[in-house]
N, C-alpha and C positions, 0 to 999 in steps of 0.2 A: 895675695893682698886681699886683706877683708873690707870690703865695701859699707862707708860710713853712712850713716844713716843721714833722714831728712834735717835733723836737729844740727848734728854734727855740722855738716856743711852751713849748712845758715851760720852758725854762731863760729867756724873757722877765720881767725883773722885772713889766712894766706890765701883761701877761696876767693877767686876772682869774681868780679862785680859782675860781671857777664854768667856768670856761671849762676850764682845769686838769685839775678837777680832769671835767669829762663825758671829755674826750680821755683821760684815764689809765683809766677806765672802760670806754672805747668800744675801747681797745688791748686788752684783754682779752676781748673776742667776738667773735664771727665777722666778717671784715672787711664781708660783703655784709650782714647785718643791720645792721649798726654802721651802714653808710653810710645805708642805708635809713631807720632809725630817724632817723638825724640829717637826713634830707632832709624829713622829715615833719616833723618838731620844724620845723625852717627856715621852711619852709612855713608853718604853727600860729602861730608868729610875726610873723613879715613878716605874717600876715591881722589879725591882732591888732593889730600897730604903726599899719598902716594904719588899721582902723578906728577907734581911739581918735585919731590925729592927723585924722581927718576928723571928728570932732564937736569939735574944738578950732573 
């Protein structure tokens, strides 16, 4: 899967408001914390998804 750009997502109708609206956010900070933060949230996540689908 190739990875849409900043444009892309901004102007997709199906792209969620949440999604949106972190990227419009994250444009606005320093790009090396931006990434970082959002690598850790990823991360925070994905641990989270996992363990809740593993007590299903």
């Amino acid at each position: 899967m190739t990875l849409p750009d900043v444009e892309q997502v901004l102007g997709d109708p199906t792209a969620s408001f949440w999604l949106k609206n972190a990227l419009r956010l994250a444009l606005s900070r320093d790009p090396v914390d931006a990434a970082n933060d959002a690598e850790v949230l990823a991360r925070l996540l994905d641990h989270r998804a996992c363990k809740i689908l593993s007590e299903i």
